[in-house]
N, C-alpha and C positions, 0 to 999 in steps of 0.2 A: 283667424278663425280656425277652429280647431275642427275637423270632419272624424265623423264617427262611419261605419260599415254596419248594416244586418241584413239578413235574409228575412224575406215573404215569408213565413211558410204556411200548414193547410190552415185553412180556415182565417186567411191573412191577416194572424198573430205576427207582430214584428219584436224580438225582443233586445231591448236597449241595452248596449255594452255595460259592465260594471261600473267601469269607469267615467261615465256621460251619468249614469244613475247616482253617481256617487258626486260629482259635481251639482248639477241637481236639486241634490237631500230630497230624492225620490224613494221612496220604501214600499215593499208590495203591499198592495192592497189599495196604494195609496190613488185618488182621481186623477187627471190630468185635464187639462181643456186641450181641444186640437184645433185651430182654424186654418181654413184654405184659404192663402192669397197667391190669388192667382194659380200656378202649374206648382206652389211650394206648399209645404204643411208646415205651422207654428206648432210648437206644442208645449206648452208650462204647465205647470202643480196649481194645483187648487188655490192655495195658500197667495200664490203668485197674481192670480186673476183676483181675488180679494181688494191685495196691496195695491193693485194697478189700480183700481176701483175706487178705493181710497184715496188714492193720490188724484185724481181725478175730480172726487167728490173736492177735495179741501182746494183747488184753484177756484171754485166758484162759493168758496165761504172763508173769506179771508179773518171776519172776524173771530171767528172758530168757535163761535156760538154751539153749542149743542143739537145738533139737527134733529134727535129723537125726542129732545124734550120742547125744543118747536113746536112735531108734529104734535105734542100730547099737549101742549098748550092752545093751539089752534081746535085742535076738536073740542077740548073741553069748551072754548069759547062757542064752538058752533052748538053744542048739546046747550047752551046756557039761553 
């Protein structure tokens, strides 16, 4: 595991070495999610929290049915 360094500074702005940004594919402007486990902070790319989500979704739909056209099948049956 690779360790990175920054400083606090005002307004406890932390800014990410180039190098951690550039492994990453973080670019300004770009979101991040940050969660607290426990005394540590996680932090990934938006992008990142998506794919997670996604992988996620698809262990409980193995047959890889289309889940949005599910939902649009199901209300139309409920509106019928």
């Amino acid at each position: 595991m690779q360790e990175y360094k920054a400083i606090i500074s005002e307004g406890g702005r932390i800014s990410l070495p180039a190098s951690l940004r550039e492994k990453l594919f973080l670019k300004v402007g770009q979101e991040v999610i940050m969660q607290l486990h426990g005394d540590e902070i996680h932090m990934f790319s938006l992008a990142k929290a998506v794919k997670r989500a996604q992988e996620m979704v698809r262990k409980y739909n193995p047959t890889k049915k289309s889940l949005t056209k599910a939902l649009f099948d199901m209300r139309r049956e409920d509106n019928s």
